[in-house]
Backbone bond lengths (Angstrom), bond angles and torsions (degrees), N, CA, C in turn:
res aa  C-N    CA-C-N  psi(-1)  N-CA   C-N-CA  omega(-1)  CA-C   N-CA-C  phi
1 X - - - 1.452 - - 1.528 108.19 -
2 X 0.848 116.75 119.20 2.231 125.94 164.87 1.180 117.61 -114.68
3 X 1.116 131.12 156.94 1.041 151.61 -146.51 1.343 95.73 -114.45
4 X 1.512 118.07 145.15 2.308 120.62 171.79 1.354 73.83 -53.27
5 X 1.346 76.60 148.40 1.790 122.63 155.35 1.218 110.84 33.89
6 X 1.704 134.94 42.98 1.342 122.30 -145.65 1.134 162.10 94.42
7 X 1.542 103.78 -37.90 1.144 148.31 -143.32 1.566 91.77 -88.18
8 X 1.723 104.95 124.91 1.880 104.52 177.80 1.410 105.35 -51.44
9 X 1.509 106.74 166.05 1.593 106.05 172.54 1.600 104.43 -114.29
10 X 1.050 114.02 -12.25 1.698 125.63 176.47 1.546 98.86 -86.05
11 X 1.638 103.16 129.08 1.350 111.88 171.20 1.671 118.72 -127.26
12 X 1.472 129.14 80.03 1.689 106.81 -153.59 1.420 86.02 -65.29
13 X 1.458 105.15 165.49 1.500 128.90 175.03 1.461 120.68 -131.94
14 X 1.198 118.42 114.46 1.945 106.73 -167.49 1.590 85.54 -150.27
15 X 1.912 85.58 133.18 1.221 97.23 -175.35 1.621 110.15 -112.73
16 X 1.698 122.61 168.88 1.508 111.29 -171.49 1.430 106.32 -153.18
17 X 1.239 103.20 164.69 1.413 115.13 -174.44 1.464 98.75 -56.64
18 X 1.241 124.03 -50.23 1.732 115.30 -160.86 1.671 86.59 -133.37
19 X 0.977 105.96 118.65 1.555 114.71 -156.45 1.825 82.30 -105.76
20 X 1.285 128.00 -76.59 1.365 116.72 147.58 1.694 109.73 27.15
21 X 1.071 100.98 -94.71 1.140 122.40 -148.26 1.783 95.29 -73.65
22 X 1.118 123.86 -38.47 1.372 139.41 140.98 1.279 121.62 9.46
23 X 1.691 94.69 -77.02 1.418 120.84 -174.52 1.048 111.32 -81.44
24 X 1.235 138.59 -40.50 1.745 133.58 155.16 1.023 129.05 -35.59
25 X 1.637 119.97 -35.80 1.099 118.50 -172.92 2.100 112.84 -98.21
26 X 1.144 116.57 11.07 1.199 158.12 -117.34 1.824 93.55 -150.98
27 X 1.028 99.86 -89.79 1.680 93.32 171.26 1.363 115.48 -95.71
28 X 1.259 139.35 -38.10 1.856 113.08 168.75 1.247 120.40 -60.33
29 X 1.824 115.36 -43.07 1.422 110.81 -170.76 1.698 110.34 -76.55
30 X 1.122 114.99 -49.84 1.526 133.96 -154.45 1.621 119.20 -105.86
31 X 1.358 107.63 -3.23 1.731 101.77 148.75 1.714 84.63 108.08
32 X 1.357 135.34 -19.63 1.627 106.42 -155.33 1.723 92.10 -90.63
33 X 1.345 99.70 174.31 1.535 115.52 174.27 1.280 96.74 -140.55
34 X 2.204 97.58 148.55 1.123 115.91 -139.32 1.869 95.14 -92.48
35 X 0.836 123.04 123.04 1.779 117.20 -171.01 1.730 95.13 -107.42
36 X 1.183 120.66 -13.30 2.160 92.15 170.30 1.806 86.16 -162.50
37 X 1.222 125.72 173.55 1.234 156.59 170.31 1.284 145.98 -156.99
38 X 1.273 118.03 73.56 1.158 133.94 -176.78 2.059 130.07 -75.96
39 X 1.644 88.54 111.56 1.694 86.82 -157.46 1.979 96.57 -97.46
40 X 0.993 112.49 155.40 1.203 131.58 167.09 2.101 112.36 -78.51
41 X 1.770 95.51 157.15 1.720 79.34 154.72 1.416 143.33 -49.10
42 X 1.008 104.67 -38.06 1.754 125.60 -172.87 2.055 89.21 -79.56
43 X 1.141 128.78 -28.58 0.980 104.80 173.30 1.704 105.11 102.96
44 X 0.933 116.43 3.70 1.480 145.54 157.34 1.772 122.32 -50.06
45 X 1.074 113.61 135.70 2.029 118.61 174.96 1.433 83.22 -56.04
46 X 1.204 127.56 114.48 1.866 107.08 138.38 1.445 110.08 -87.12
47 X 1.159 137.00 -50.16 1.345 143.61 -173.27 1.705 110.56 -125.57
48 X 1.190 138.03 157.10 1.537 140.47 178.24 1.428 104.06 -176.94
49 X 1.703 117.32 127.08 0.730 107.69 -161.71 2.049 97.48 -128.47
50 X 1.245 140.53 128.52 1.173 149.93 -152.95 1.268 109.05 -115.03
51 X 1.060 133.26 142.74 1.977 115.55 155.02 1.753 91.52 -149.01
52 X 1.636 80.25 167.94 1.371 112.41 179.13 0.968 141.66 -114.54
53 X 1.007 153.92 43.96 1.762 133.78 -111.67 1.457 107.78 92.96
54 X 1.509 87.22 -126.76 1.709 105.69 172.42 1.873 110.81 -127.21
55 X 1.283 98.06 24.14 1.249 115.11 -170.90 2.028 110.09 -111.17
56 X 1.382 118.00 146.36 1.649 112.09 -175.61 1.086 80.55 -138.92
57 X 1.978 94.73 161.24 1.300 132.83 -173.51 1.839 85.51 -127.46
58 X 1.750 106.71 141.02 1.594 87.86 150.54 1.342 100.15 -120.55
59 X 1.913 118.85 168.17 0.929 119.67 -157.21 1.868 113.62 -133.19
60 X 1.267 135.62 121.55 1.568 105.29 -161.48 1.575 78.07 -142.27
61 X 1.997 84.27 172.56 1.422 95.79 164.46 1.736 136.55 -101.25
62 X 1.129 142.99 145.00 0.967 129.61 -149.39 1.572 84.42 -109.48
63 X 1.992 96.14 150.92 1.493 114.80 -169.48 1.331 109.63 108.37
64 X 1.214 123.86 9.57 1.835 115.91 -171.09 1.783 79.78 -123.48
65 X 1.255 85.42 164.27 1.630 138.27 -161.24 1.669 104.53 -66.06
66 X 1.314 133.78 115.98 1.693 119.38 153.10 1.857 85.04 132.77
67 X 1.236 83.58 153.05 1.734 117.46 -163.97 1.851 94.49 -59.60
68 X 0.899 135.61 -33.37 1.793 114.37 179.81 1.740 105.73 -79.06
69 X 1.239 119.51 -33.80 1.669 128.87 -178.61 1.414 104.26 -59.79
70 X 1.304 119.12 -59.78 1.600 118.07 164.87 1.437 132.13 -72.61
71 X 1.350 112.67 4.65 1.292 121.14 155.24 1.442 100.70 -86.67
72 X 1.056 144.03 -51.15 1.381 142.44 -154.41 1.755 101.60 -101.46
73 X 1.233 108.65 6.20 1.727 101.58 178.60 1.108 88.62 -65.27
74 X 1.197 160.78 -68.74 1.740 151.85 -115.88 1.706 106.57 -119.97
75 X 1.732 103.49 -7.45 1.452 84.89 175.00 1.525 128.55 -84.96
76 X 1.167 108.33 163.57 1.575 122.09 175.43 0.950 122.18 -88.18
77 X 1.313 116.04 163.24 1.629 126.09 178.23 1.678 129.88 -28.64
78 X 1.161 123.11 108.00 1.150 144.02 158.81 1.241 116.19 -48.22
79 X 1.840 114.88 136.64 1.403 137.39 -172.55 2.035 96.19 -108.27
80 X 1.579 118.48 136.76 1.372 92.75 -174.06 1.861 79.05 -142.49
81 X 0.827 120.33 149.45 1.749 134.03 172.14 1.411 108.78 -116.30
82 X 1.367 101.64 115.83 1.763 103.99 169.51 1.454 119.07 -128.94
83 X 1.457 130.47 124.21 1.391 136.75 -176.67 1.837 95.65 -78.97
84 X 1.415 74.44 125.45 1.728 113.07 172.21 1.321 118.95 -101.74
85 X 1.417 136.08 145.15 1.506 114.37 170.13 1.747 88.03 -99.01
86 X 1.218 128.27 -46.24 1.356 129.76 -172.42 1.554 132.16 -94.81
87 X 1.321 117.86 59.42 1.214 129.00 -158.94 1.216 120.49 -70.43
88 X 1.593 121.44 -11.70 1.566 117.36 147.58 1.528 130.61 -55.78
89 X 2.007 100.83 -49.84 1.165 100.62 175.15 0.874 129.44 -60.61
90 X 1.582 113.59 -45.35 2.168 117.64 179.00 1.235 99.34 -59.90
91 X 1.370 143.51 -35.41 1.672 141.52 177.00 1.949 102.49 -37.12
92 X 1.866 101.15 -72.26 1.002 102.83 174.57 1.240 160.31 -85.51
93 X 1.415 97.61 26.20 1.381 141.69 171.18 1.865 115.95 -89.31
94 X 1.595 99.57 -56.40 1.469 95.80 143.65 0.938 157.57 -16.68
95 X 1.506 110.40 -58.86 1.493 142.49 -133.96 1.879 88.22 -116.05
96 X 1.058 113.83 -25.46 1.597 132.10 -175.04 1.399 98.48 -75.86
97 X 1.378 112.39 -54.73 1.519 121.91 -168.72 1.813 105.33 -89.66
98 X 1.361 117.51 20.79 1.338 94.86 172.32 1.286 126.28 92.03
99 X 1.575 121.15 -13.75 1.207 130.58 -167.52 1.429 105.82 -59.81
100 X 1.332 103.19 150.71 1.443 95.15 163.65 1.538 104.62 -113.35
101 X 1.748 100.61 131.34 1.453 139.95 -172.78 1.743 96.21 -71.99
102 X 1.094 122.87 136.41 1.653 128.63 138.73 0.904 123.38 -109.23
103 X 1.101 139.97 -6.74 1.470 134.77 -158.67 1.801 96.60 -169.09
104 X 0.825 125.82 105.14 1.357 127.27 173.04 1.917 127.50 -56.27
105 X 0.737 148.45 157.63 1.639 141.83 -176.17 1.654 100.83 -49.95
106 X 0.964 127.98 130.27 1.589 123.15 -153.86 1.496 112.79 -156.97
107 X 1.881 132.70 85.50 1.768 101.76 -175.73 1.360 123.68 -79.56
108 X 1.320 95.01 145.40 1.457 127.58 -167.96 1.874 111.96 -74.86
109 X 1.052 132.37 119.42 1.354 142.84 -162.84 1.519 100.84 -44.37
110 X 1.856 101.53 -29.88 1.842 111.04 -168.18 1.539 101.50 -74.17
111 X 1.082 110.04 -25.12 2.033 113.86 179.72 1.663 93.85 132.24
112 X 1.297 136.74 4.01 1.020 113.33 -164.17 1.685 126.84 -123.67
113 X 1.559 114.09 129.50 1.693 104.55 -162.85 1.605 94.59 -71.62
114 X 1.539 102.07 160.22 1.278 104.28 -167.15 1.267 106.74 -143.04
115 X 1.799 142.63 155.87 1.331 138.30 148.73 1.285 124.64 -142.69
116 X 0.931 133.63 140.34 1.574 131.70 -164.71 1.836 116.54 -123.04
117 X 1.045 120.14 129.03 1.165 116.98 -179.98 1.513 100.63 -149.53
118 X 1.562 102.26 159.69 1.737 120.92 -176.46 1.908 111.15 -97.82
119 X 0.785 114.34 150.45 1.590 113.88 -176.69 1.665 86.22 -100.65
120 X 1.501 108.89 -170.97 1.722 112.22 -161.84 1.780 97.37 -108.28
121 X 1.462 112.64 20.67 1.354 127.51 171.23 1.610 110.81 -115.64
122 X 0.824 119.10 3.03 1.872 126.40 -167.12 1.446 122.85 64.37
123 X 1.432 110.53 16.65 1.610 118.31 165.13 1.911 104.02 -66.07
124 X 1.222 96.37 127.48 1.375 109.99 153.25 1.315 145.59 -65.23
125 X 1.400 146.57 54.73 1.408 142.41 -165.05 1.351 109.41 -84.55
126 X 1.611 109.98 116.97 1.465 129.88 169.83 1.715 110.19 -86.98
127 X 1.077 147.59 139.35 1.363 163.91 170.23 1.546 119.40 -113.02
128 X 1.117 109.68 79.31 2.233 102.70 173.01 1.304 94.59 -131.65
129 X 1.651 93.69 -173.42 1.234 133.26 -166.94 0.879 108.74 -71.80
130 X 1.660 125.50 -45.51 1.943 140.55 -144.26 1.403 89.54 -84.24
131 X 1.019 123.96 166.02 1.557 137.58 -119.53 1.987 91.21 178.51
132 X 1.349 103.30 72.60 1.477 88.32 -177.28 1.563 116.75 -72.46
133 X 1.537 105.22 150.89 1.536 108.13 -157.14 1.218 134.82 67.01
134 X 1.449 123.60 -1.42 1.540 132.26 168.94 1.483 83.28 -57.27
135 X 1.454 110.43 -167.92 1.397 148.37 -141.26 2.014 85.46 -131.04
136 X 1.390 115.04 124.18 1.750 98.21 149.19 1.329 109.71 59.52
């Protein structure tokens, strides 16, 4: 299976109380830039879409209407992995914006630098080198 033009076929999706606030912390703290934004009447995330690389996150608000929102009303915190080439710098880029750090830039026994931090929703964002499915 491939993706158009490249294009990943995996999209995680995690939605939040203040999705807003989400995305700020998302592109000032953590390196992504914001590629679409879709607001509701109320003025609400309905859809937001982030990338990294060549990699996307989508991003919504929780409390709206339709069968994936009420699947995900009750879930918990999300685990998300993103390949970095510079995992000192995005660390201290973070660390600028407030992030909160768990795990500091750290190598990994597998070959790979690593950093972990929590968003202000209890999502997990990991940052390394490893490249799952590369080659070596």
């Amino acid at each position: 299976m491939a993706g158009v033009d490249g294009m990943p076929t995996i999209y995680p999706t995690i939605l939040y109380e203040d999705a807003r606030a989400a995305i700020r912390t998302l592109t000032q703290g953590l390196g992504f830039t914001e590629e679409a934004v879709y607001e509701g009447g109320d003025g609400k995330v309905l859809h937001a879409e982030l990338s990294c690389g060549n990699g996307r996150v989508m991003i919504g608000s929780k409390g709206h209407e339709g069968v994936f929102a009420k699947a995900m009303a009750d879930a918990g915190p999300s685990g998300v992995y993103v390949v970095v080439d510079e995992v000192d710098e995005h660390h201290a880029r973070a660390v600028e914006h407030g992030v909160e750090i768990l795990m500091p830039p750290t190598d990994q026994d597998y070959g790979s630098r690593d950093f972990m931090a929590r968003d202000a929703e209890g999502n997990v964002w990991t940052f390394g080198t490893y490249a799952p499915g590369s080659a070596g």
